[in-house]
N, CA, C and O atoms as a GROMACS GRO file, in nm:
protein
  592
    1UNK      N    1   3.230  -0.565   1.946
    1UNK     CA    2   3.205  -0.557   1.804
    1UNK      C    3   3.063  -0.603   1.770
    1UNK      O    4   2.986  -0.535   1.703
    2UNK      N    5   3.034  -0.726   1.822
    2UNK     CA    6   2.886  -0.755   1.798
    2UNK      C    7   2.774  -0.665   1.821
    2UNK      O    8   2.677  -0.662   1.744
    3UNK      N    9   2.785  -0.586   1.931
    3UNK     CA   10   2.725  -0.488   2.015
    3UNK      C   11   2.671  -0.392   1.882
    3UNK      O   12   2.554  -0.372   1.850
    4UNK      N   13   2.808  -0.332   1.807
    4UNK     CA   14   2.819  -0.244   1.727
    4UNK      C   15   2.690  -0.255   1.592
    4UNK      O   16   2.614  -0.171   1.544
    5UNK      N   17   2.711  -0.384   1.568
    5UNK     CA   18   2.695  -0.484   1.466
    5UNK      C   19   2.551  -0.470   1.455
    5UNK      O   20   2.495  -0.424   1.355
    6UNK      N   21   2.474  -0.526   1.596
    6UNK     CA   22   2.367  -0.546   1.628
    6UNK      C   23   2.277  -0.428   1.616
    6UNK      O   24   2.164  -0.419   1.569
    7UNK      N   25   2.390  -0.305   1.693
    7UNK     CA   26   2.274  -0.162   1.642
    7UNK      C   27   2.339  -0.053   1.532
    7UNK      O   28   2.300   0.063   1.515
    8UNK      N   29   2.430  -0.107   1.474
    8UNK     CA   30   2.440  -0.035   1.331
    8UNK      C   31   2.375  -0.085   1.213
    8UNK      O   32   2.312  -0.005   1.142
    9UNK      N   33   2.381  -0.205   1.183
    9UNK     CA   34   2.290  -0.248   1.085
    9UNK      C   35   2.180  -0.227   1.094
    9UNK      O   36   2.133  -0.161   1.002
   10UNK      N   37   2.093  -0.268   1.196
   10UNK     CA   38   1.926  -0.216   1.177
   10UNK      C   39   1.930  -0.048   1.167
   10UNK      O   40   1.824   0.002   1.129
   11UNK      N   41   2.027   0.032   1.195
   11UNK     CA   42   1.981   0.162   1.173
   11UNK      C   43   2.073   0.214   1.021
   11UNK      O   44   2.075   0.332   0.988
   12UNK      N   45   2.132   0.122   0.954
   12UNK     CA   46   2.180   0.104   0.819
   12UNK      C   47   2.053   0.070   0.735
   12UNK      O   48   2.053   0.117   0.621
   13UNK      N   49   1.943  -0.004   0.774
   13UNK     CA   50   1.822  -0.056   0.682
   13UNK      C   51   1.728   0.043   0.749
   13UNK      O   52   1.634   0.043   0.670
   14UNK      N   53   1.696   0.128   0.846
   14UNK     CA   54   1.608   0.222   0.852
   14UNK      C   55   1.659   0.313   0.779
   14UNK      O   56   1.578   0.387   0.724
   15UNK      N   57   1.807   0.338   0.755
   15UNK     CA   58   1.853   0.455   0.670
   15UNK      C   59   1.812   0.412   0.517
   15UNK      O   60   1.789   0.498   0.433
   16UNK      N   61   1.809   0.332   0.500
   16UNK     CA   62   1.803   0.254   0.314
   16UNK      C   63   1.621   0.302   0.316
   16UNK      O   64   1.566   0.369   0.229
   17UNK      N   65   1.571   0.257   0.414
   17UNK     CA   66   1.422   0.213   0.401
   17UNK      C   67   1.414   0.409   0.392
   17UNK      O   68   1.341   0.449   0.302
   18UNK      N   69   1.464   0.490   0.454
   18UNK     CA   70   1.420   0.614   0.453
   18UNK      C   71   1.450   0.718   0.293
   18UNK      O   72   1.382   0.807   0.242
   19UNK      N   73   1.578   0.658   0.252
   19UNK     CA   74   1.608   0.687   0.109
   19UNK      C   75   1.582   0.613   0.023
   19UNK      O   76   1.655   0.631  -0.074
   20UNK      N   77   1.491   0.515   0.008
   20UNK     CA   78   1.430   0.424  -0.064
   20UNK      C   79   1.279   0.501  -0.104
   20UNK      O   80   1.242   0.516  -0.220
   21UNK      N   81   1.201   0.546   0.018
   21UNK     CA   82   1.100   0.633   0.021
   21UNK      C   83   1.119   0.761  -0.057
   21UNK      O   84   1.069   0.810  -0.158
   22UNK      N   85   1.223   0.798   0.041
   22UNK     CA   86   1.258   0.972  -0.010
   22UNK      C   87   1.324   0.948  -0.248
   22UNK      O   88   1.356   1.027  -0.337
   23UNK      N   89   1.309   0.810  -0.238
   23UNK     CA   90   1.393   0.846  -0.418
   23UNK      C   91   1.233   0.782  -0.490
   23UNK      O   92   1.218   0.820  -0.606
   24UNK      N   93   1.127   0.701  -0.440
   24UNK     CA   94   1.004   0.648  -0.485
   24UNK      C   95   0.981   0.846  -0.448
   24UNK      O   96   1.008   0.908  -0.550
   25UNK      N   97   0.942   0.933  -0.337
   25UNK     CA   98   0.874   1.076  -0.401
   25UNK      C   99   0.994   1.127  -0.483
   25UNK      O  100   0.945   1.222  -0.545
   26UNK      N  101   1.098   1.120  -0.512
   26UNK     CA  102   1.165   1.202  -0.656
   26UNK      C  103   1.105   1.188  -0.723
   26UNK      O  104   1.049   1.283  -0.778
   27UNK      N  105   1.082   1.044  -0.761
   27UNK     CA  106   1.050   0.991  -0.905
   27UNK      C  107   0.925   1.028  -0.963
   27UNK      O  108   0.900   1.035  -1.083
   28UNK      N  109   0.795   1.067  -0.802
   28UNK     CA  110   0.700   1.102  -0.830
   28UNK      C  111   0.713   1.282  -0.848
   28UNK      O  112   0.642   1.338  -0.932
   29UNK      N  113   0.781   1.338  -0.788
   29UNK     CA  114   0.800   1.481  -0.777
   29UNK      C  115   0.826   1.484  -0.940
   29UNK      O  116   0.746   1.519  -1.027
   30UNK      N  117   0.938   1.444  -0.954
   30UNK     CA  118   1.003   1.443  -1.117
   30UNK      C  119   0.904   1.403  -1.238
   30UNK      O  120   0.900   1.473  -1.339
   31UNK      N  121   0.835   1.305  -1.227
   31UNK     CA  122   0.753   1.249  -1.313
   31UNK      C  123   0.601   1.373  -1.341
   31UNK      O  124   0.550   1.412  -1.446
   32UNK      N  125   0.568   1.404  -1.194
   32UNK     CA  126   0.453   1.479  -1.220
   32UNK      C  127   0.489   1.633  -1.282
   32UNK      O  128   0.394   1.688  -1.339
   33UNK      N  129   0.626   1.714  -1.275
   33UNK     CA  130   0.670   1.815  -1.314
   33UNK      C  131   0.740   1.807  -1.388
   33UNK      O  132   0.818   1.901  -1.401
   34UNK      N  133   0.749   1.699  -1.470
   34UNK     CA  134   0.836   1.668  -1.638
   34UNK      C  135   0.776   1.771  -1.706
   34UNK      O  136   0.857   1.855  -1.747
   35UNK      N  137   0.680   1.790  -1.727
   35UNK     CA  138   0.572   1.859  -1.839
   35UNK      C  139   0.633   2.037  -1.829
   35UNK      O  140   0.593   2.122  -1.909
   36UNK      N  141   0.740   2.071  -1.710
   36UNK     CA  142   0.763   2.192  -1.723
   36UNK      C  143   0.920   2.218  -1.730
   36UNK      O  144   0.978   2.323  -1.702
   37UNK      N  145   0.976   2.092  -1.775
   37UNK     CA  146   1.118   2.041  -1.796
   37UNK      C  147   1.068   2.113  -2.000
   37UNK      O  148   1.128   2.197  -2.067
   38UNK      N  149   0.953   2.039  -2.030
   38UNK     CA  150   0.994   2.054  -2.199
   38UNK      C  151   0.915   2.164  -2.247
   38UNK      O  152   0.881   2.172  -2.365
   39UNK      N  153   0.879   2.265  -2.142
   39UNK     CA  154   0.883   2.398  -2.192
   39UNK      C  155   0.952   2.505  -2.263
   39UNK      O  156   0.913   2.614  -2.304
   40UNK      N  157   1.077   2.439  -2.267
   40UNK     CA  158   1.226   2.473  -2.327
   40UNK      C  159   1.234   2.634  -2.227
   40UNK      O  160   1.268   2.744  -2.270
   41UNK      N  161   1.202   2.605  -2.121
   41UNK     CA  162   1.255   2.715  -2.003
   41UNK      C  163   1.365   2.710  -1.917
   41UNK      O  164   1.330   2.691  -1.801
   42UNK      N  165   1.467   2.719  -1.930
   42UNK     CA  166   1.591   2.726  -1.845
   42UNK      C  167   1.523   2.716  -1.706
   42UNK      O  168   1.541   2.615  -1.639
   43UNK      N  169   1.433   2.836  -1.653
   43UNK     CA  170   1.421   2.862  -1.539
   43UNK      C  171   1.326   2.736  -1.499
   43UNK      O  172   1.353   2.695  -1.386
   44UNK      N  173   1.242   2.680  -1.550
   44UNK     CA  174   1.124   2.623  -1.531
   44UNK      C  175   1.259   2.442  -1.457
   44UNK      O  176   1.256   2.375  -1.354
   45UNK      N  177   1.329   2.440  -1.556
   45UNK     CA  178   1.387   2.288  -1.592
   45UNK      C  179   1.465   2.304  -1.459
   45UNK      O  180   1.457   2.209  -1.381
   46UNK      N  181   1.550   2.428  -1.416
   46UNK     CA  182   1.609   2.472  -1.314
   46UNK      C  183   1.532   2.445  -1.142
   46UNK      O  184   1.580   2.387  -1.045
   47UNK      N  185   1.417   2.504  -1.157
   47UNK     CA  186   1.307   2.454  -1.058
   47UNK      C  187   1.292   2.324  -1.049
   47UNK      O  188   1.309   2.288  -0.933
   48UNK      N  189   1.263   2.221  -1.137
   48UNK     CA  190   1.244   2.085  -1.129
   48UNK      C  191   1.335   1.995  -1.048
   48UNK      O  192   1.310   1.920  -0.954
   49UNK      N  193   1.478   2.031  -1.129
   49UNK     CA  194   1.607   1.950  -1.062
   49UNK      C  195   1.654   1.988  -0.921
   49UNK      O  196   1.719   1.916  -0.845
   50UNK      N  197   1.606   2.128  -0.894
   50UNK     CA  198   1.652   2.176  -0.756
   50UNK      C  199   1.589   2.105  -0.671
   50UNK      O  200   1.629   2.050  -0.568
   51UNK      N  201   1.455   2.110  -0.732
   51UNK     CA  202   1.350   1.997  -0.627
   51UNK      C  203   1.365   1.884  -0.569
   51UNK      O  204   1.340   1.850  -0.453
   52UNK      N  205   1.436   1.790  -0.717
   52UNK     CA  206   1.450   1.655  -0.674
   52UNK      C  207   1.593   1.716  -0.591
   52UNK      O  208   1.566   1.703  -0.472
   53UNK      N  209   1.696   1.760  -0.600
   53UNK     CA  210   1.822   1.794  -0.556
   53UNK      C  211   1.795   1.790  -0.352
   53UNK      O  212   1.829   1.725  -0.254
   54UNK      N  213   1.702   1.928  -0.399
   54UNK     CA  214   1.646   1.955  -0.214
   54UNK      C  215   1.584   1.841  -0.164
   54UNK      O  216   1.588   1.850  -0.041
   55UNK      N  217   1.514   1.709  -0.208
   55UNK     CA  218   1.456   1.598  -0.154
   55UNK      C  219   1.601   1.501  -0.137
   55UNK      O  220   1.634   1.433  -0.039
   56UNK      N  221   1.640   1.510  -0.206
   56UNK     CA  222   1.765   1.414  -0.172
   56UNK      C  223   1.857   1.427  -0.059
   56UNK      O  224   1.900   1.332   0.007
   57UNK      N  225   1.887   1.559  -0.042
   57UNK     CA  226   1.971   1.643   0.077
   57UNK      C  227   1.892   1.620   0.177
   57UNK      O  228   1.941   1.578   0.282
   58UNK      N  229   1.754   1.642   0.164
   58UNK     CA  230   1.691   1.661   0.312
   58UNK      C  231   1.687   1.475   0.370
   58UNK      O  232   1.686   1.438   0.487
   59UNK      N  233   1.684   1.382   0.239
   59UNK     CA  234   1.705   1.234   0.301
   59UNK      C  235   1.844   1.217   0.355
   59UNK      O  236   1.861   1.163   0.464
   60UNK      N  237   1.920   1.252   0.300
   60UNK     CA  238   2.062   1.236   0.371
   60UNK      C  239   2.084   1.322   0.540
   60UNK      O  240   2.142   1.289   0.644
   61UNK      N  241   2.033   1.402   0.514
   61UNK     CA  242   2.018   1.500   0.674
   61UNK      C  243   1.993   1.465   0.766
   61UNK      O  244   2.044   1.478   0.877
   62UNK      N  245   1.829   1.369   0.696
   62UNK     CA  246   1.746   1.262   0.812
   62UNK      C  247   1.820   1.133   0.827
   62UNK      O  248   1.780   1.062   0.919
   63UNK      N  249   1.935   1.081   0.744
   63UNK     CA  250   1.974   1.001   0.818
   63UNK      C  251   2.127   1.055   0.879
   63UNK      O  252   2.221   1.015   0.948
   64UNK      N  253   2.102   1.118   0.837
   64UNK     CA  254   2.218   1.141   0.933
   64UNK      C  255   2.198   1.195   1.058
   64UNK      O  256   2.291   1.207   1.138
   65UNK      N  257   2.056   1.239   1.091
   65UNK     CA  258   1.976   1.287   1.221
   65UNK      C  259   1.974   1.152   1.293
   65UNK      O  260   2.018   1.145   1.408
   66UNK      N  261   1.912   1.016   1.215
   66UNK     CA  262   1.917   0.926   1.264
   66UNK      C  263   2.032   0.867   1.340
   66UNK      O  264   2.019   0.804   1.444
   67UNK      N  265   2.154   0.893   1.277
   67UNK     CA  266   2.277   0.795   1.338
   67UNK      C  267   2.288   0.898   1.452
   67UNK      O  268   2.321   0.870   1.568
   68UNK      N  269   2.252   1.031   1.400
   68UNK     CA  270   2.306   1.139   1.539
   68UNK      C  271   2.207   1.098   1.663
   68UNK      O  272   2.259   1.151   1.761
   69UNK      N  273   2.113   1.043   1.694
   69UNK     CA  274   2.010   1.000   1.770
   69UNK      C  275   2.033   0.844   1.830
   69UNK      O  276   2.007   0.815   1.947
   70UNK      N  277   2.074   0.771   1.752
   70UNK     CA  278   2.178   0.667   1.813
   70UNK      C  279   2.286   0.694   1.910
   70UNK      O  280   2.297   0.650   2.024
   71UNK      N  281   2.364   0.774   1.844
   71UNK     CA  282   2.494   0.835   1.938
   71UNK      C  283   2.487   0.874   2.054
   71UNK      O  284   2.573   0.854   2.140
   72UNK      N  285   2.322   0.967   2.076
   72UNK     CA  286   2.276   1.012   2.185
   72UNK      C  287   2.223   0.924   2.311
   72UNK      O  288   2.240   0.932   2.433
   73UNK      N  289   2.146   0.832   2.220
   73UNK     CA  290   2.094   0.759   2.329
   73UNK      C  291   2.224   0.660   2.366
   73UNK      O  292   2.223   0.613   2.480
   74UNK      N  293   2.306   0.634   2.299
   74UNK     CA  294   2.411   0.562   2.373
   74UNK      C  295   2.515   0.611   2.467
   74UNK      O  296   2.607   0.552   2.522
   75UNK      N  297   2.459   0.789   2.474
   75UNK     CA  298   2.533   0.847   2.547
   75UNK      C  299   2.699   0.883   2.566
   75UNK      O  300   2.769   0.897   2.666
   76UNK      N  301   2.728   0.892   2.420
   76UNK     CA  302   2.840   0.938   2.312
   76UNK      C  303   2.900   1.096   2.325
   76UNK      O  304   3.008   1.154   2.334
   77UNK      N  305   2.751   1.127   2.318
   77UNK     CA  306   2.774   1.331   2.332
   77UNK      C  307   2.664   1.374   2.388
   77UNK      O  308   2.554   1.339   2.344
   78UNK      N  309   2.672   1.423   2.450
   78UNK     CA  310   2.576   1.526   2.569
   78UNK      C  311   2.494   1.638   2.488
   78UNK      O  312   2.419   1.690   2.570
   79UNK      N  313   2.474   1.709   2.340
   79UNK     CA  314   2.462   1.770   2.274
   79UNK      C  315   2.442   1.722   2.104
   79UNK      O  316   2.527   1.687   2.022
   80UNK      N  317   2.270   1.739   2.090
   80UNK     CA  318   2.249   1.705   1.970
   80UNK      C  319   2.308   1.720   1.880
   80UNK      O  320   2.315   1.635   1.792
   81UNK      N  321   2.372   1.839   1.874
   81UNK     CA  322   2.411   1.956   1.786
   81UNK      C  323   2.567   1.854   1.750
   81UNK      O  324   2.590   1.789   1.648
   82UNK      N  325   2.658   1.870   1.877
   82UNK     CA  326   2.726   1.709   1.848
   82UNK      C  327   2.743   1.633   1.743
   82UNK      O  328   2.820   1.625   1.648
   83UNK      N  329   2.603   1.553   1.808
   83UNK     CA  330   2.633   1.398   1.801
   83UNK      C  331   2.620   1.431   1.648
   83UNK      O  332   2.701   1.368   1.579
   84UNK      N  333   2.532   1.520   1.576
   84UNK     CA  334   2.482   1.537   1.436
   84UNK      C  335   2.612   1.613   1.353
   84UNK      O  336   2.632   1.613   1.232
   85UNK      N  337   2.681   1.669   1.448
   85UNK     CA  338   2.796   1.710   1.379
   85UNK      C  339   2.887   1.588   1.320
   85UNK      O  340   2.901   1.567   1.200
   86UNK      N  341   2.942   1.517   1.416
   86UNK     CA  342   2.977   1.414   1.391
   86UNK      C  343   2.936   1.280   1.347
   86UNK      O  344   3.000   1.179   1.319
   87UNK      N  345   2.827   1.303   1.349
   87UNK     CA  346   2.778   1.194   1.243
   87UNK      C  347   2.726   1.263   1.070
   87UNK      O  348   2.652   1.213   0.985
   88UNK      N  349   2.779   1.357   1.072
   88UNK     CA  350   2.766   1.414   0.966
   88UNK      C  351   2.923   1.404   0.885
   88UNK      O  352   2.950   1.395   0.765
   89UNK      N  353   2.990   1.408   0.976
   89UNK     CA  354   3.164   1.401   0.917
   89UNK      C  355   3.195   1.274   0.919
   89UNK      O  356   3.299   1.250   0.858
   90UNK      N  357   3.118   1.138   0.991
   90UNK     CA  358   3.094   1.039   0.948
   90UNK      C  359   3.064   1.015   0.808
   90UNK      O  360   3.151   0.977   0.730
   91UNK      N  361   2.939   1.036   0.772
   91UNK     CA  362   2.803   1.024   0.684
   91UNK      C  363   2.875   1.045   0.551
   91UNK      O  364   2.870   0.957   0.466
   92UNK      N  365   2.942   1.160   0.532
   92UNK     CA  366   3.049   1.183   0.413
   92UNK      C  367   3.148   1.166   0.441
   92UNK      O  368   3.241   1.244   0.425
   93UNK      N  369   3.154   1.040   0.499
   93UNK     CA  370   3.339   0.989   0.485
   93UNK      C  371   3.455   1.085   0.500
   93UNK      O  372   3.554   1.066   0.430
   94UNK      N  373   3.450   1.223   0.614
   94UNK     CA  374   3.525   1.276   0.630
   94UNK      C  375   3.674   1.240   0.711
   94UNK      O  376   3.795   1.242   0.688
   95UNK      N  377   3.585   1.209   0.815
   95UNK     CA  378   3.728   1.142   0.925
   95UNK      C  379   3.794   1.276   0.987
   95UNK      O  380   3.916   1.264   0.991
   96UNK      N  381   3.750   1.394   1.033
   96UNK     CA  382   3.848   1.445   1.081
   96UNK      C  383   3.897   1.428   1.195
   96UNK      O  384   4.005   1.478   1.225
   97UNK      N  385   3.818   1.347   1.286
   97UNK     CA  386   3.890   1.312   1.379
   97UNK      C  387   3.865   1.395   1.531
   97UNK      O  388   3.860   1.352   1.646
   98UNK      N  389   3.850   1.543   1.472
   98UNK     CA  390   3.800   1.648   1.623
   98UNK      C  391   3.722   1.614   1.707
   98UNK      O  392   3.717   1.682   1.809
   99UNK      N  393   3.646   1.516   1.696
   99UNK     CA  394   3.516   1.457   1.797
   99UNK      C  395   3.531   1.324   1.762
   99UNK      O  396   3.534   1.286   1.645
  100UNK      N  397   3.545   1.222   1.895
  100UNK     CA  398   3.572   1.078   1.841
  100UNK      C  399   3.469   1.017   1.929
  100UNK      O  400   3.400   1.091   2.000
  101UNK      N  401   3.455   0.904   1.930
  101UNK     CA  402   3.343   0.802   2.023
  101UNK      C  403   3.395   0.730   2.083
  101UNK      O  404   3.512   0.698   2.062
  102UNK      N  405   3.316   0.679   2.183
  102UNK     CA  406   3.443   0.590   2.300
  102UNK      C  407   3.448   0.461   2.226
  102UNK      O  408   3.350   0.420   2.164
  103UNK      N  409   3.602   0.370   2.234
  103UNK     CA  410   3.616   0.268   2.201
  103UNK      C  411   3.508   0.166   2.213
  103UNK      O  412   3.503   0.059   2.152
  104UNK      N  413   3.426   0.209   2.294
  104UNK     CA  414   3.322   0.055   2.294
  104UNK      C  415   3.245   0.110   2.127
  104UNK      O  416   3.225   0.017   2.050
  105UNK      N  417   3.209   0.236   2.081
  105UNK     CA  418   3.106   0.208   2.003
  105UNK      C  419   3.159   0.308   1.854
  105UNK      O  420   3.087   0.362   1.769
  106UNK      N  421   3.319   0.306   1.864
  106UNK     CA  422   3.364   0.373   1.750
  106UNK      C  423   3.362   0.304   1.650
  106UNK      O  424   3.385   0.369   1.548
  107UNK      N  425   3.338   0.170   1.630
  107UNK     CA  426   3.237   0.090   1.512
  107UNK      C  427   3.177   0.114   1.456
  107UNK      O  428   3.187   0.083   1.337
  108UNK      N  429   3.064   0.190   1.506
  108UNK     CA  430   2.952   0.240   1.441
  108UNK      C  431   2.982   0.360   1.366
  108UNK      O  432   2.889   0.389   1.290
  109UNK      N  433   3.120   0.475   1.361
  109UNK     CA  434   3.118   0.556   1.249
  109UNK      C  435   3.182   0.471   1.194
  109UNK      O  436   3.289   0.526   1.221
  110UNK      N  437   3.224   0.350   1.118
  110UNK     CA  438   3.250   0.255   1.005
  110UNK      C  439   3.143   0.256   0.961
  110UNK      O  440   3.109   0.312   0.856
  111UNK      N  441   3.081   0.202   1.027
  111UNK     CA  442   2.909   0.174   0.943
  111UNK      C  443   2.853   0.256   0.922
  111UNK      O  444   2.752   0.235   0.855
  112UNK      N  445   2.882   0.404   0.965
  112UNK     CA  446   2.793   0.521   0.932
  112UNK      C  447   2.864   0.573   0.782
  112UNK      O  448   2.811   0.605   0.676
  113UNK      N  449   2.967   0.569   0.812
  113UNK     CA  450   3.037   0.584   0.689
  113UNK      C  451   3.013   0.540   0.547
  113UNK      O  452   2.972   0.606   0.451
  114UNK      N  453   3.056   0.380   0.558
  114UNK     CA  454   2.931   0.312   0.456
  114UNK      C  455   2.834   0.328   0.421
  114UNK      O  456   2.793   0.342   0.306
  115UNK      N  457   2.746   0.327   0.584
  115UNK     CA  458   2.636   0.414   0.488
  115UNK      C  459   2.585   0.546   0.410
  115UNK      O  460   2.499   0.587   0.332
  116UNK      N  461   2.694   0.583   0.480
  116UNK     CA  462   2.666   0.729   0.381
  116UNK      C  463   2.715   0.750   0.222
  116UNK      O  464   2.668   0.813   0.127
  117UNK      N  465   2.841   0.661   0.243
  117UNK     CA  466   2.916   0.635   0.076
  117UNK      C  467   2.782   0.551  -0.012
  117UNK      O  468   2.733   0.587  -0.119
  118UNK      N  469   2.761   0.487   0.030
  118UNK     CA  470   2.628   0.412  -0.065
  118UNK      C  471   2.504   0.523  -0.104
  118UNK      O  472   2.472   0.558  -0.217
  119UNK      N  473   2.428   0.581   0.060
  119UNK     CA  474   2.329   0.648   0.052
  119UNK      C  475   2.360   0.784  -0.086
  119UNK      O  476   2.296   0.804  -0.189
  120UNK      N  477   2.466   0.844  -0.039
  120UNK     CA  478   2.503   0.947  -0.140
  120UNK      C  479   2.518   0.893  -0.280
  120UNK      O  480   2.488   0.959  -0.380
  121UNK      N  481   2.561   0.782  -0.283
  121UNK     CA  482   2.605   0.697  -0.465
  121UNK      C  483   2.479   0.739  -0.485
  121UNK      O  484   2.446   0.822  -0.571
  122UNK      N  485   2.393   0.672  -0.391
  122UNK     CA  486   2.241   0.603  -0.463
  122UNK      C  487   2.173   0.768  -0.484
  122UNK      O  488   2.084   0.775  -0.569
  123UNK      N  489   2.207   0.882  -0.420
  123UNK     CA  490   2.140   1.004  -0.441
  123UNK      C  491   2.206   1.048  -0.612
  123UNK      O  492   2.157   1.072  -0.722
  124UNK      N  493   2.325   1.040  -0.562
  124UNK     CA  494   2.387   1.124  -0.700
  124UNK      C  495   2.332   1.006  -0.827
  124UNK      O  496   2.286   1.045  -0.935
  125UNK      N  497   2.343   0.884  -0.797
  125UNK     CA  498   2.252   0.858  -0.920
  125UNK      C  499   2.153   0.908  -1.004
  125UNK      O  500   2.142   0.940  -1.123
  126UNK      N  501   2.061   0.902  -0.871
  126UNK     CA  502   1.893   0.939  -0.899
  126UNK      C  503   1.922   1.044  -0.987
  126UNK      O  504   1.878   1.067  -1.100
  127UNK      N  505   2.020   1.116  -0.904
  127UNK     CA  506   1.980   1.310  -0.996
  127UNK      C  507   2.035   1.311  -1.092
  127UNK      O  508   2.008   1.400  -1.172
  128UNK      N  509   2.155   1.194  -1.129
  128UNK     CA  510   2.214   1.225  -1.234
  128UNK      C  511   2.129   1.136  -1.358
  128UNK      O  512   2.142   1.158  -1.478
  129UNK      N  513   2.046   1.038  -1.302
  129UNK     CA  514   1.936   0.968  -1.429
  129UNK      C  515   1.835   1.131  -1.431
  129UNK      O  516   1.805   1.172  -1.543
  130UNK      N  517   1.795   1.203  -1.326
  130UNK     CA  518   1.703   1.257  -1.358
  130UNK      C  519   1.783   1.363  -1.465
  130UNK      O  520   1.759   1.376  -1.585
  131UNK      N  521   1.869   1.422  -1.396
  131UNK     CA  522   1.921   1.528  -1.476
  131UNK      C  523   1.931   1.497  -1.636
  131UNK      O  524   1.918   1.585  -1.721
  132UNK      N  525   1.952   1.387  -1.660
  132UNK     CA  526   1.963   1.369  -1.781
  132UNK      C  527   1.839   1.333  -1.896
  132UNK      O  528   1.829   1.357  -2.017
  133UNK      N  529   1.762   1.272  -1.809
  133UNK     CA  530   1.611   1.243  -1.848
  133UNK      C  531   1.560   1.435  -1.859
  133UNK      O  532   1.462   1.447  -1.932
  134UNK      N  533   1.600   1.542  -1.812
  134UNK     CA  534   1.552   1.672  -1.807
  134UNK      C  535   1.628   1.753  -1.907
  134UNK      O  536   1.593   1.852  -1.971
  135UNK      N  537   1.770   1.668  -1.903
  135UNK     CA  538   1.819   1.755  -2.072
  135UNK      C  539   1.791   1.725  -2.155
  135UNK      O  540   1.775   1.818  -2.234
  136UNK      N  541   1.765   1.600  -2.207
  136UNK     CA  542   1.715   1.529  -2.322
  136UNK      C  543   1.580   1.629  -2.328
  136UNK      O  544   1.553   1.697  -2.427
  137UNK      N  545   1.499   1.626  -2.205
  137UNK     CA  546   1.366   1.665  -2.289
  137UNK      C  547   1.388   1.836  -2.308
  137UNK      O  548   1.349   1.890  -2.412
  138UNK      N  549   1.464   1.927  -2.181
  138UNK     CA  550   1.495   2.041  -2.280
  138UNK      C  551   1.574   2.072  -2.422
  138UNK      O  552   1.570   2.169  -2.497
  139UNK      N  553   1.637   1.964  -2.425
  139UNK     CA  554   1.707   1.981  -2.553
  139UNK      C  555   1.579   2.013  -2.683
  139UNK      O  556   1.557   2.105  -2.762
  140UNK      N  557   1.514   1.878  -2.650
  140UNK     CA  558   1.378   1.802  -2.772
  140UNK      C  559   1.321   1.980  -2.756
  140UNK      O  560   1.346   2.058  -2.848
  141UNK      N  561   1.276   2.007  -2.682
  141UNK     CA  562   1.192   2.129  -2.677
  141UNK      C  563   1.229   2.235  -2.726
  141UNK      O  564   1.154   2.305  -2.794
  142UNK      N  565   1.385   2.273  -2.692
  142UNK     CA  566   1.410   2.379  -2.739
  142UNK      C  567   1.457   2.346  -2.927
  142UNK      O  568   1.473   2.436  -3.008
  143UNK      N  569   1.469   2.219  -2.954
  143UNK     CA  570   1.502   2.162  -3.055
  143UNK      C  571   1.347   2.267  -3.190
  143UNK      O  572   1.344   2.348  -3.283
  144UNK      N  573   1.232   2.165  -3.084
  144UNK     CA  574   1.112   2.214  -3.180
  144UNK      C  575   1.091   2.351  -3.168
  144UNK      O  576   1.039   2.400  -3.268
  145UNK      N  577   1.116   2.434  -3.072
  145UNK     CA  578   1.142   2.546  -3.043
  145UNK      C  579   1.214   2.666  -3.157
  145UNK      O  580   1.201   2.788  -3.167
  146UNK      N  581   1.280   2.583  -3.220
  146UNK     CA  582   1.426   2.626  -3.311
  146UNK      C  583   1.344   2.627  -3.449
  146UNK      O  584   1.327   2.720  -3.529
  147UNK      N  585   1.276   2.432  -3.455
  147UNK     CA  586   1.209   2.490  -3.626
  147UNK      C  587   1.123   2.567  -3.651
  147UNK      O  588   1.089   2.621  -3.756
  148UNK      N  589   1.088   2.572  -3.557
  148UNK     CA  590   0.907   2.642  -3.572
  148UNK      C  591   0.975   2.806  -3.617
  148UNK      O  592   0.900   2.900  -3.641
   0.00000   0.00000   0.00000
């Protein structure tokens, strides 16, 4: 268990430290392309959120590349393709069970798990502050849009 302990947590805070980064560029992605959120353009506001949407997915991917790269070097699964499968049905708290890890280090999908229930909270947050920070301002736009 300690074993587990010792190399799931530090790759639990490289996963935080990597979606910590990846939500500081949302905020900058989002912040610098607000200005085409209150164009009152469906399509324009549509582009924005997909953006931050596709940065968020691609942080969850990379950590979940990460735990799949753990698995490997501990010599879990013989096949990247694998270890990333299953640490992907980890990552979202699936559990199905079709691919398991040997008792010494089946600990670590607990902790992958966790981390993925948090990592994903902390995504669907972001998009759901952004999303809403992007209707408010299409609303305002299409609002002035309306008196004019």
């Amino acid at each position: 268990m300690l074993t587990n302990l010792l190399l799931g947590l530090p790759t639990m805070v490289l996963c935080l430290m990597l979606q910590t980064g990846l939500l500081v560029m949302v905020i900058r992605y989002f912040l610098k392309h607000r200005n085409e959120v209150n164009m009152a353009s469906l399509w324009s506001s549509l582009l924005v959120i997909n953006g931050v949407m596709l940065l968020l997915v691609i942080g969850n991917l990379g950590q979940i590349a990460i735990w799949a790269l753990l698995f490997r070097l501990l010599g879990e699964f013989q096949q990247f393709d694998d270890a990333f499968y299953h640490s992907a049905v980890n990552f979202g708290s699936l559990g199905y069970g079709d691919i398991v890890m040997s008792d010494e280090y089946k600990l670590l999908g607990a902790l992958e798990a966790i981390n993925g229930v948090l990592m994903i909270g902390v995504s669907t947050a972001a998009l759901m502050s952004i999303f809403q920070g992007a209707t408010k301002k299409f609303i305002a736009a299409r609002g002035e849009q309306i008196i004019k």
